[in-house]
Structure formats: structure tokens, C-alpha cells
Legacy VTK file of the C-alpha trace (Angstrom):
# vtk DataFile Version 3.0
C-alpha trace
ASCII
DATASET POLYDATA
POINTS 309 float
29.393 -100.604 61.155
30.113 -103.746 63.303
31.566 -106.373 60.410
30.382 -109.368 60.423
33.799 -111.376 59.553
36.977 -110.488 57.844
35.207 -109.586 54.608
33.837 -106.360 54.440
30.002 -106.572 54.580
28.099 -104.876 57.243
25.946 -106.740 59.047
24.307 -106.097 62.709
22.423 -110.128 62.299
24.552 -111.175 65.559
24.360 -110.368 68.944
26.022 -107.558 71.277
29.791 -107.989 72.409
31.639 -106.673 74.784
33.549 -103.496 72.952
30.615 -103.375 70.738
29.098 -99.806 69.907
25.823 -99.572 71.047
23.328 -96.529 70.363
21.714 -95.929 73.906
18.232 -94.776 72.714
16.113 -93.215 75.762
13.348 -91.245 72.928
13.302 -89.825 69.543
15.351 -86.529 70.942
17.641 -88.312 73.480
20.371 -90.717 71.723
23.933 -91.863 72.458
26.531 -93.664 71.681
28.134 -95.931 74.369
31.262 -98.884 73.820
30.073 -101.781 75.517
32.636 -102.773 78.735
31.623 -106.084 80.973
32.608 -104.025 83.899
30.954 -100.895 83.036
27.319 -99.076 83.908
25.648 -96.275 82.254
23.658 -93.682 84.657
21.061 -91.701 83.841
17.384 -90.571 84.689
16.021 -93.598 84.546
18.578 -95.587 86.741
21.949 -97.940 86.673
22.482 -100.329 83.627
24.535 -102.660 83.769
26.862 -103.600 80.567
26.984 -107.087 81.653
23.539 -107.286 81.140
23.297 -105.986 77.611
25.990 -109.019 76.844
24.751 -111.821 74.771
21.512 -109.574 74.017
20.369 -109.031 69.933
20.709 -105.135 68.586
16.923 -103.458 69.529
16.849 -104.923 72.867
14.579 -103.156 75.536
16.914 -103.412 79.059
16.372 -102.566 82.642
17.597 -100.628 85.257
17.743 -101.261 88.838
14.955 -98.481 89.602
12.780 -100.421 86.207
13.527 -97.564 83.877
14.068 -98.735 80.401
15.995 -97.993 77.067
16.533 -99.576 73.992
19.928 -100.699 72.282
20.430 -100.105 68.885
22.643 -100.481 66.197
24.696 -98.002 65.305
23.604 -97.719 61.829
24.932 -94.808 59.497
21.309 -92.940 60.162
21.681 -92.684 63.793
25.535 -92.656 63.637
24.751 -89.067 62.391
22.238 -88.415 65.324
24.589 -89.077 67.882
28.326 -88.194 66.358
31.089 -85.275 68.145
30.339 -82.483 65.465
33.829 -81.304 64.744
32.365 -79.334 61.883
28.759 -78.546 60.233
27.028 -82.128 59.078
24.675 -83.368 56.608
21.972 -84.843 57.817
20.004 -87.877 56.526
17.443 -85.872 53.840
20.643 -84.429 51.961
22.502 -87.741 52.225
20.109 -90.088 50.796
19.697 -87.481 47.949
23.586 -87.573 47.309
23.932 -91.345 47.251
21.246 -91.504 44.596
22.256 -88.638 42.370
25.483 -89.704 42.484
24.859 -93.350 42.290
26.897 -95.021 44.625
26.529 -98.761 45.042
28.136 -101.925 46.159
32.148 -101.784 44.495
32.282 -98.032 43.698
35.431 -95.935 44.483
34.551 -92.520 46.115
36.793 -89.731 46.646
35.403 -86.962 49.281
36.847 -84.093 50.304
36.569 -82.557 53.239
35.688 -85.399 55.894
34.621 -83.625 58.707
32.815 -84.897 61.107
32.213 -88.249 58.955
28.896 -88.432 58.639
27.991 -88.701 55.323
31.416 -90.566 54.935
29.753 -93.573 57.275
26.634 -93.680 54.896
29.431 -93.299 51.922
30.570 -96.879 53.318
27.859 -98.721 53.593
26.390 -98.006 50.198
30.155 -99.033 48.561
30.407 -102.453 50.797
31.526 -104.888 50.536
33.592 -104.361 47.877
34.119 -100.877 47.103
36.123 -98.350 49.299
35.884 -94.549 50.265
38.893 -92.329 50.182
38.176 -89.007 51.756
40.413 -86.059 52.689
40.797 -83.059 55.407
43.465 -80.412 55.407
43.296 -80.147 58.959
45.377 -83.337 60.757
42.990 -83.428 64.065
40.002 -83.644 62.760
41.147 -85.934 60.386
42.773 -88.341 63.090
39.437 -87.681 65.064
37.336 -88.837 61.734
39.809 -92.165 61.866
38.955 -92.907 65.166
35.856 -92.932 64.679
35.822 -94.825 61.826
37.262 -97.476 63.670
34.822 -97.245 66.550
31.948 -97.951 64.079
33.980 -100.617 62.188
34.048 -99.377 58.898
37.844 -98.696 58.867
38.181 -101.839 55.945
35.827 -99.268 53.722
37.303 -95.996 54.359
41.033 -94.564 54.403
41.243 -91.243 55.668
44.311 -88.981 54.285
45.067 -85.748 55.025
45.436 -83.268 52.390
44.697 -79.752 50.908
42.286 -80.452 48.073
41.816 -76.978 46.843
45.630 -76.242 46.901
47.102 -79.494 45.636
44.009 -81.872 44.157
43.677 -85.240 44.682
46.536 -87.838 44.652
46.880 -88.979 41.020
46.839 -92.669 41.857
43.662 -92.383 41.872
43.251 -91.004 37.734
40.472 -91.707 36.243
39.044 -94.343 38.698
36.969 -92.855 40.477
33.452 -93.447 39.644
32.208 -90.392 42.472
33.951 -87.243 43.685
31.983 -85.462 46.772
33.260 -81.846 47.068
32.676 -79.924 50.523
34.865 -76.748 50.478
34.710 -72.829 51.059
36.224 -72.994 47.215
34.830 -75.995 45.636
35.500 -74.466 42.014
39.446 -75.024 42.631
39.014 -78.504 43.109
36.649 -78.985 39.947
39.673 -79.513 37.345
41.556 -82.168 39.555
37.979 -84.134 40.305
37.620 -84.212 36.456
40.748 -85.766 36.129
39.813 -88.108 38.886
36.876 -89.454 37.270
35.834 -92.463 35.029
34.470 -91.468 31.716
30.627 -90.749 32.434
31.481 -90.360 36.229
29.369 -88.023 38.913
30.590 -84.876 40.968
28.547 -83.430 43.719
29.505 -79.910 45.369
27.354 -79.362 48.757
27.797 -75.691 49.341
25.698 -73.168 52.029
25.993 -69.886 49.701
24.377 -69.593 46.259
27.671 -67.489 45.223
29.324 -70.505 45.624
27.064 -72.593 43.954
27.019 -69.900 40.593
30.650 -70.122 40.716
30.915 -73.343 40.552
28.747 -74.001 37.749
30.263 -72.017 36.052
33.622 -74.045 35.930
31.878 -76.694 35.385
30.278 -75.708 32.684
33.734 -76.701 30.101
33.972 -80.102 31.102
30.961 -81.843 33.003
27.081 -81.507 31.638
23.610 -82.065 33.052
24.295 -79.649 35.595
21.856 -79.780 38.468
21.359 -77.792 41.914
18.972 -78.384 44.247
17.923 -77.508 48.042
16.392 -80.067 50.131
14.080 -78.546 52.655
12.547 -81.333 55.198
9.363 -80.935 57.406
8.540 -83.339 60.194
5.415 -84.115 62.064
4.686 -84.086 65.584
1.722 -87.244 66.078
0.526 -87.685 69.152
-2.731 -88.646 71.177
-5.303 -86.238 71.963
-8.835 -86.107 73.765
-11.594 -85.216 71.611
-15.226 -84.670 73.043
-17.867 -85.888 70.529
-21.792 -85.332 70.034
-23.622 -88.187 68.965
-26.075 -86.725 65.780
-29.475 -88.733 64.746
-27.502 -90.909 62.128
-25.431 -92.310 64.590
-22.176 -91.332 63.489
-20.314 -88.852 65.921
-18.779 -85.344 65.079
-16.199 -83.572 66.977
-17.035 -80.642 69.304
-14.924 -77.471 68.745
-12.975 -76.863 72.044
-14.909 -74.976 75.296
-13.881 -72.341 77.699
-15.972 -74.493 80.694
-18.508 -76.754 80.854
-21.639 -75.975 82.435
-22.585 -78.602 85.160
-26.185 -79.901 84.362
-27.917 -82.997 85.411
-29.728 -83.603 81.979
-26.634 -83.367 80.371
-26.887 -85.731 77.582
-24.364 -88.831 78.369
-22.767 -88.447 75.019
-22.176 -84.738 75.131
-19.089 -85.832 78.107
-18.178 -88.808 76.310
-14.588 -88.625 74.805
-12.225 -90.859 72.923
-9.064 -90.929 72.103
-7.854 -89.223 68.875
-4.143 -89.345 66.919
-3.626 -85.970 66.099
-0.480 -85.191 63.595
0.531 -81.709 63.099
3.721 -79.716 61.663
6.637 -79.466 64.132
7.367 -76.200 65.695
10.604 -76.663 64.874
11.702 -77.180 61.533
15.086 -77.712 60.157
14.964 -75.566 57.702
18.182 -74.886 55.058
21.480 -76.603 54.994
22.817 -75.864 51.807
22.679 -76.609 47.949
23.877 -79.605 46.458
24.865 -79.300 42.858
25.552 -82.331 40.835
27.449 -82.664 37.509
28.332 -85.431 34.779
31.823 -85.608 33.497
31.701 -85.149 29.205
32.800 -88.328 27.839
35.448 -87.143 25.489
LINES 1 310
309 0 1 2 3 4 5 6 7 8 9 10 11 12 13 14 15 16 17 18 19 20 21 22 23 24 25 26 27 28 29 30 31 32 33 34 35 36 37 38 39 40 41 42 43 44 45 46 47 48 49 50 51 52 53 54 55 56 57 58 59 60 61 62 63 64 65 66 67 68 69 70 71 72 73 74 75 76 77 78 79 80 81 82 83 84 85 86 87 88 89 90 91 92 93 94 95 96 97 98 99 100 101 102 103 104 105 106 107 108 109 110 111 112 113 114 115 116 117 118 119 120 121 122 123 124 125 126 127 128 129 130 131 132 133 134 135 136 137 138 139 140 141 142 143 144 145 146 147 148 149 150 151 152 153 154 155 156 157 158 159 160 161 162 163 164 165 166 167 168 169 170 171 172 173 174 175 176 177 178 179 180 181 182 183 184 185 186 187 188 189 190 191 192 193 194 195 196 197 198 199 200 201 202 203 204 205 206 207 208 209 210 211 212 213 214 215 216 217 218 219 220 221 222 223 224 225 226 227 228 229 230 231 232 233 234 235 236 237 238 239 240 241 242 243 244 245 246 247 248 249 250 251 252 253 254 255 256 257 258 259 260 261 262 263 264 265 266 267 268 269 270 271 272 273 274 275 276 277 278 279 280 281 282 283 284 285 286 287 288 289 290 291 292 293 294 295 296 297 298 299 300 301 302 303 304 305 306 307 308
């Protein structure tokens, strides 16, 4: 996202250019993604901005309209990259992504094979954890999407990390230039078992598979070709839960130690003139509370070890 100079470290420590990506950020639910043009203006509820004026301006800026509506402009980091991207197909989202990077241990100078790419989201996040030095080769039988994953790889400026190919996995494997070098194979396919035998031959010694798949049939089949040539066999499910906080009234009633204790809520209130004066008093309160709604599941992850022979 956004490289810094001809090497292949991500950086956002610079400020906004024109045909920069920006992430247009108007609150937590409204997000999106906008190519900075000198000459151009982005409309919405809150009024005209101006691209000239986001020029010259660092990544978390707070701009102006002409009405004195305001959004931010952020950096279009892998995590809201996947917020804001064209979903061409089903995507992971950030809880199952972070698990994947860990379990499968990607960092700086790996070599990652994925198949398929999809929309590219966890490809993006794939990217940053290899820079600057490793590289991400991922795969999609279908030639559109995979020329629309590209494009957007260039658009976020991590085309140096990632080369797209296009490819049936489950029919034909993976290339076999890439034998035994890769140190992580991401599988996400209708028939991930079919592709188990060429990701073994894929890997380093010791190297890590993952298989994200949304049917538990899929999952048991898969294990169970896995099962001859990979160990410590693991599935899991990641289920997140978010919170709502926000700022409520609370009345209070003051009690003969001084300390205050919150009134449960009333239907009215009856007028009185010898109303006590701390009976009506009320104060803010932060409130946090489960959302109503919950993403609930995505799918099962299950991740493998290759046997070292």
C-alpha cells in the first residue's frame, strides 16, 4: 500500500499525492475508497471537497467542505482495504485474517502461494506481512476476476509484492517452479482436498497449509487427506462480537454517604415542588453493550504442518 521508494517496504510516513488512494472515512459504517485527482471533487451529504485541497495534506487529515461538513482521510491500510474493496466473491474479514497470518507464520521474506484470489483481501494483508522482501503468488481460475484482483493490486501499490496468475489449482496444482519453496500455501476452494498433494509438494520441509472452508464436510474431508503427509492438524471457527459504546443519561439519587446510585428508568415523573434537587440531577454515563448485529460464522480454517521426511 502506497511504497515509499523503489524498494518494497510499505510505508504511509509521507504526505498525500495526487493519484494517491485515499480511504474517504465519513463514520465507523460509511468508508470509501477514492484516487486522488487535482481537478477532481467528491460529493456527498456533508458537501463539495475539493481534491486540491487534500494535496500536500499527511494520511488522517480532518478536511472541509464548502457547507463545513467534515471527513477524515486515511490510509488505505490492508484493514480498511477490506472494509471498502468491490466484493467479486465472499471475503475474509480482519478476525480470520490475523488468525491465518499467525498460524501460518508469515513474516518479512516469506514466499506464499494462495489459491483462489478473489476479491484480494486477505491477499493485501498477505503483502504486507511478507514486505519488503518476500512476495505473494496467488491464483484464480477465472481470468476477470483475476485481472480485476491485478488492478487492484496496483491501485493499492502492492503490485512489487504480489503476482497474480491465473490457473486451475484443483485441476492442474501449482506451477512446479515453485517446489519446495514455499514456506505457506493458503487454500480457498469448493475442493480444497485436490489441491492438498500439489501444496505438499510446494512446501519447504516443516512448512504451513491453511484450508478456509464454509462447510464442515469439507473441512472432514480434508483432514482426512491430510492426514498421510502433514501433522498437527488443527480447525478452528472464529466467531467475533463487537460492542456498541455510546453516551447515555443516567438520573442519580444522592444516598447519606454521599456517593450516588443510579435510578432504574421511570414511566413519568411526577411534578413536585419539594422535589429533592438531586432526584432531577443527571450526568452523563458511557454505556457499552453487545451489537444487535453480529457477524456471526464465516467458515473454518484448518491448518496443517508438512512431515519432515
Amino acid at each position: 500500500m502506497l511504497l515509499m521508494d523503489s524498494s518494497t517496504k510499505i510505508s504511509f510516513n509521507r504526505c498525500i499525492r495526487d493519484g494517491d488512494l485515499v480511504v474517504v472515512y465519513e463514520r465507523h459504517d460509511t468508508m470509501k475508497a477514492v484516487k486522488v485527482c487535482e481537478n477532481s471533487v467528491l460529493q456527498n451529504r456533508f458537501g463539495v471537497f475539493k481534491h486540491s485541497d487534500w494535496i500536500g495534506k499527511p494520511f488522517g487529515s480532518k478536511v472541509f467542505s464548502n457547507k463545513g461538513g467534515f471527513v477524515y482521510l486515511l490510509a488505505p491500510t490492508p484493514e480498511l482495504w477490506t472494509l471498502v474493496l468491490s466484493h467479486r466473491t465472499q471475503i475474509l474479514y480482519i478476525a480470520d485474517i490475523s488468525f491465518v497470518i499467525m498460524y501460518l507464520e508469515v513474516v518479512p521474506g516469506c514466499l506464499v502461494l494462495e489459491s483462489g484470489t478473489g476479491s484480494g483481501s486477505l491477499t493485501t494483508s498477505f503483502a504486507r506481512a511478507v514486505s519488503p522482501m518476500g512476495h505473494v503468488y496467488t491464483f484464480d481460475f477465472h481470468e476477470q476476476r483475476a485481472a480485476s484482483a491485478r488492478e487492484d493490486f496496483e491501485r493499492t501499490g502492492i503490485s512489487t509484492l504480489v503476482t497474480v496468475g491465473v490457473r486451475d489449482i484443483q485441476g492442474d496444482g501449482f506451477p512446479d517452479q515453485f517446489s519446495g519453496l514455499a514456506d505457506s500455501v493458503f487454500l480457498d476452494l469448493p475442493q480444497p482436498w485436490l489441491a492438498i498433494p500439489s501444496a505438499r509438494n510446494m512446501l519447504k520441509q516443516d512448512g504451513t497449509l491453511c484450508s478456509f472452508s464454509p462447510c464442515i464436510e469439507q473441512v472432514q474431508r480434508s483432514c482426512e487427506t491430510l492426514r498421510s503427509d502433514f501433522t498437527d492438524i488443527r480447525t478452528f471457527e472464529i466467531l467475533l462480537r463487537t460492542y456498541e459504546v455510546r453516551e447515555w443519561k443516567m438520573d442519580h439519587l444522592k444516598v447519606n454517604d454521599g456517593n450516588s446510585t443510579a435510578c432504574p428508568p421511570r414511566k413519568r415523573r411526577q411534578p413536585s415542588s419539594e422535589a429533592n434537587v438531586g432526584d432531577n440531577a443527571s450526568s452523563p454515563a458511557v454505556m457499552a453493550r453487545p451489537s444487535a448485529e453480529t457477524r456471526g460464522h464465516t467458515g473454518y480454517l484448518t491448518f496443517a504442518r508438512k512431515c519432515v521426511s
